[in-house]
Structures are given as C-alpha cells and as structure tokens.
C-alpha positions in Angstrom: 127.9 127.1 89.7 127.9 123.2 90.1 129.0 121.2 87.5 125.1 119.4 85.9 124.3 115.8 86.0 123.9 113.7 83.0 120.7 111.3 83.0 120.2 109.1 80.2 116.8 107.9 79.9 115.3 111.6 81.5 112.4 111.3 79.1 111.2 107.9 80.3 109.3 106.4 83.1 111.7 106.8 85.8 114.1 109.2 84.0 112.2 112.1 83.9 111.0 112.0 87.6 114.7 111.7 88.3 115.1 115.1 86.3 112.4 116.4 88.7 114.0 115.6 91.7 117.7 116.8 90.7 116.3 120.3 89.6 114.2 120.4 92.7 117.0 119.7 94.5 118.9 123.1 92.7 120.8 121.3 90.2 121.5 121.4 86.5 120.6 118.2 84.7 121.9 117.3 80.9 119.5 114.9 79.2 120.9 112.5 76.7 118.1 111.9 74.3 117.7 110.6 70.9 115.4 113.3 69.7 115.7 116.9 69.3 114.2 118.5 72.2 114.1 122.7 73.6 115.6 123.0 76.7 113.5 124.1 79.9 114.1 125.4 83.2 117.3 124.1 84.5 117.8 121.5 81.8 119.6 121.1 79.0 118.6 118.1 76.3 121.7 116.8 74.3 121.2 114.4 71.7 123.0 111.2 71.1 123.1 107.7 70.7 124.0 105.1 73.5 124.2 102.3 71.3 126.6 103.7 68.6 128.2 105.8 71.1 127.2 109.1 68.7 126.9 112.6 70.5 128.8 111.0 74.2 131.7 112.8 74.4 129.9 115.9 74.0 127.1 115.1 76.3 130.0 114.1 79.2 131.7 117.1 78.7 131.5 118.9 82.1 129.4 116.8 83.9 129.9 116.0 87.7 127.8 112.6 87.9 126.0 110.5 85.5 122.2 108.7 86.6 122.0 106.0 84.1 118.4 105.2 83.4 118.1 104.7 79.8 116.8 101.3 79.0 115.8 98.6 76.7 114.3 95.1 75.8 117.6 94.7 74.5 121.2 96.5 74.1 121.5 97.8 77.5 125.1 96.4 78.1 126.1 97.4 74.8 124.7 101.0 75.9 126.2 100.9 78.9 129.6 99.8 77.5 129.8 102.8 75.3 128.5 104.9 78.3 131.4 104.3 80.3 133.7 104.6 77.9 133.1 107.6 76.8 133.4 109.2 80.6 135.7 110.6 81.9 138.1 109.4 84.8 137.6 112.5 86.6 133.7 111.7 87.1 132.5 111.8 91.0 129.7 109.0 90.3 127.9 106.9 88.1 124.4 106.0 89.6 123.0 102.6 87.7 119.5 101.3 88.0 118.8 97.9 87.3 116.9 95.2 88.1 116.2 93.2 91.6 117.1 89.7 90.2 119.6 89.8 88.1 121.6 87.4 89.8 118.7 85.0 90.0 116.7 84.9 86.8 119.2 83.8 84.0 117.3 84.7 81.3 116.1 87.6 78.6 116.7 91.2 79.9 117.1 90.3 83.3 120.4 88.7 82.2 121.2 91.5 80.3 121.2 94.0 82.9 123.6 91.9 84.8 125.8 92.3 82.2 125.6 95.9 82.4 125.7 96.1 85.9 128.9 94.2 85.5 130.4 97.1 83.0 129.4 99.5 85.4 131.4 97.7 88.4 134.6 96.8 86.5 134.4 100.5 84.7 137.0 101.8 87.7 134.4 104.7 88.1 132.8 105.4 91.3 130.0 104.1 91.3 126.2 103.4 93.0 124.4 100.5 91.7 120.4 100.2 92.8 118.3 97.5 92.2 114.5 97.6 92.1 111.5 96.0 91.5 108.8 96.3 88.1 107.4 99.6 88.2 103.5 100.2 88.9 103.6 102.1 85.7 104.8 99.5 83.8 102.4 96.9 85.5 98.9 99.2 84.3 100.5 99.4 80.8 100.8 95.8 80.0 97.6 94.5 82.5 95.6 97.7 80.7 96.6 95.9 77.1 95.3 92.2 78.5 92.2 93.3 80.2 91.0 94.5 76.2 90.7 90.8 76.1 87.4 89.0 77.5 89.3 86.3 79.1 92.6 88.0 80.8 95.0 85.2 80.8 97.9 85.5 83.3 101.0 83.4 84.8 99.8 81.4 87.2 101.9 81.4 90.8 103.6 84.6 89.5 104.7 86.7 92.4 106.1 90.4 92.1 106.7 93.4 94.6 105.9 96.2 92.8 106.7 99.5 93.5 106.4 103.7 92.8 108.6 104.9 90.1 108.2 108.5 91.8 110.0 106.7 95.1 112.7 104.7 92.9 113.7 108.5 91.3 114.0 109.8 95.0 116.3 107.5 96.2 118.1 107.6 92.8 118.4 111.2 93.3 119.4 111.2 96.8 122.3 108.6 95.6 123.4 110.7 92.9 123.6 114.2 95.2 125.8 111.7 97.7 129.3 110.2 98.0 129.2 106.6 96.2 128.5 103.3 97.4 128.8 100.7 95.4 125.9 98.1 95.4 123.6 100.1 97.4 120.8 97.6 99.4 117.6 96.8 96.8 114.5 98.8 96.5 110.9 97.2 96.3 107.4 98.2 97.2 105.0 97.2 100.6 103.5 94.4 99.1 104.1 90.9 97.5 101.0 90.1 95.3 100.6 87.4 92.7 100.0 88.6 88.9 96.7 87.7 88.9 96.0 89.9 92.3 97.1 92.6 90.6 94.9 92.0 87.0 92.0 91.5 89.5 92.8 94.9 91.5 93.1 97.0 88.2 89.9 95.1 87.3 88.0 96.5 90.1 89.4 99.8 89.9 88.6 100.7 86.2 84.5 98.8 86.8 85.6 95.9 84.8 84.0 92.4 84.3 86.9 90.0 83.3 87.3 86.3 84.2 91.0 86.1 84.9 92.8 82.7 83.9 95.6 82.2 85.4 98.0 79.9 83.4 101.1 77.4 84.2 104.0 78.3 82.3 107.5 76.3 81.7 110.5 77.8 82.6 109.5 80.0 85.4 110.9 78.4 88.5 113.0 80.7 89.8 110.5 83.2 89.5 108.0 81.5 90.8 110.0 80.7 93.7 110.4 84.3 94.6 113.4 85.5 92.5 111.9 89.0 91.7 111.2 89.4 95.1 113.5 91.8 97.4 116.0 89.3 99.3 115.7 90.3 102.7 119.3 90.0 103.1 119.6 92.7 100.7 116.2 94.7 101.3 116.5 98.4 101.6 113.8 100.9 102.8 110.6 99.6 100.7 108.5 102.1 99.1 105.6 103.1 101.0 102.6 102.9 98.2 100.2 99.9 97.4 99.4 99.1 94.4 95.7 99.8 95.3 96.5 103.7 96.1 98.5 104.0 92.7 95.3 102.7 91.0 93.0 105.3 93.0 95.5 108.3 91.7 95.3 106.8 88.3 92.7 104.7 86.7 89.2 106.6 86.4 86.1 104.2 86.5 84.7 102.8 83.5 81.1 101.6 83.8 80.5 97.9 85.1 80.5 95.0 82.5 82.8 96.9 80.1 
C-alpha cells in the first residue's frame, strides 16, 4: 500500500477538490485540519495547527508527498515555515500553490506568499511550486457581496485572468502523483477581463439591475499594468473555462430589477 499524501487546506476551495482528484486517482490523502472531522472513504482528517506548528509531526508521519494549499489573509509564511520544518528529509515532494504575481505586486498577501514560496525553495525539499490566477469561486463570493449594493462600485482599469479551481486541483494533483520540478510554468484561465466585465457578467447572469461604477484607485499600477496577468514567458496550459460558463453552472436567475 502507498504511503498517503498530506494536503493542508483539503477542506477549502481548492483543497478539497485536490482530495478528489488524489483519491480518484487511488491514493490515500491525510487532511490537516483545524477541526475535528470523521474520516471518509480513503481519507483520513488529522488535526493540527500550521501556525503554532501543534499536531505536524504527527500529521507527517508516513506521508510520501505534501500538497500545500492551506491559506490565509495573513500568516501563510509563518504556516509554511512550521510546515517544512516539521517534514521530514526523506519526503518525495512538496507541491506549493501560490499566487501568479508574487514577484510583481509588492504588497499585502501577494507579498506574503512570496515569502512562503521562498521557505518552500530554500526548505532543501523537493519540491513543485505552481502559480495561478484568482479563483472564479473566489470572484462570485466577493462580486455576489457588492452587487447587495444599488450602486456596485469597482476598481477601475482592473484586469484579472481568472480561472477554475476544479482545473488548478487537476494540475496540482497531476504534480503531486509526478517526479518534482521546481517552479513549474503559471496557470491562468482563457480570458483577460476587467473587474467591472466580470461584475457586469455576474449581473446579467443572476437578472440583476445594477449601475456599475468603476472607480480610480492609488496604488494600483502594477496591477493595472497587468501584473496579475500570466507572463507569457511563464504561461503554462490555461484553463479551458470562461467565466461566462462557470456562471451558467452556478448562479440561478433572480428576477429582473432585483
């Protein structure tokens, strides 16, 4: 019997569709998770703490790899310090989502995950670094929260290349189940849309009547100059579903003018 896979994270966004995939694929998964949870088919839920370090060495014991996709606003090299830490030298691979931009946006939790991304490198594990772009999910949370308003106001000149969470897990998986490679080429969706494009789609999608302001904000440059955006130097295989289609699987109609 193989050795199971440890992901931290595996009852987020992107951590759980990981789990998917690795048990799909036939093999074991460990989930490190704050909370008290029954196992289920083919995984087992450990509890500990990545930012006091509380519960790792138990939850590393025996593992083969390590998919690293527990997150936060803030913490996350901190987390990933201890994470590395406590693994052992024996480990075939640690596979490290983070964030397309790192190296460009010098600010907030962009810069944070650089830092962690940097643990990870320097650890002397082997190792599989991916970036990619703002999840869809993420996107319809947040633009779901500002279209309560009756003016949705929005960055102006904003634009992002979102992509499937569902795809990110699949190439995360299909990294983890492989020999590692180090910084691995960045992972963004089909289309490069403005913030406001994207309010306006969800808008139409869920029968809503907004006006949409879109608003100049300082401090944005680098963003605004594309800095979220896949480099096509270092552009991977993009993910293959628009925004528009990820809004037809998930955002029912509400009746116009609400």
């Amino acid at each position: 019997m193989t050795s199971p896979i440890l992901v931290t994270g595996g009852t987020g966004t992107l951590g759980r569709l990981v789990v998917l995939r690795l048990t799909a694929a036939g093999r074991a998964v460990r989930v490190l998770t704050r909370q008290t949870l029954p196992d289920a088919d083919g995984v087992d839920f450990v509890t500990g703490n990545l930012a006091t370090g509380a519960g790792l060495a138990e939850a590393l014991d025996g593992v083969s790899e390590i998919v690293h996709c527990a997150s936060d606003n803030k913490g996350d090299a901190v987390a990933t310090r201890n994470l590395v830490g406590a693994a052992k030298p024996d480990l075939a691979q640690l596979v490290y989502i983070s964030i397309v931009g790192t190296d460009r946006v010098g600010f907030g939790y962009v810069k944070e995950k650089l830092e962690a991304e940097r643990i990870v490198a320097n650890s002397g594990l082997p190792y599989s670094t991916l970036r990619a772009t703002q999840f869809f999910d993420l996107i319809l949370k947040g633009t779901r929260q500002l279209a309560r308003l009756p003016v949705v106001p929005v960055p102006a000149r904003f634009p992002v290349q979102p992509v499937d969470a569902g795809e990110v897990a699949a190439r995360l998986a299909e990294l983890a189940l492989a020999e590692p490679r180090g910084e691995v080429p960045d992972m963004g969706g089909p289309q490069v849309l403005s913030f406001a494009e994207l309010v306006r789609s969800y808008l139409r999608a869920a029968g809503r009547r907004r006006p949409v302001l879109e608003l100049p904000l300082p401090g944005l440059k680098p963003v605004k100059a594309g800095a979220l955006l896949v480099d096509p130097d270092r552009a991977g295989p993009a993910g293959k579903l628009t925004w528009e289609q990820f809004l037809a699987s998930r955002v029912g109609s509400a009746p116009a003018g609400t």
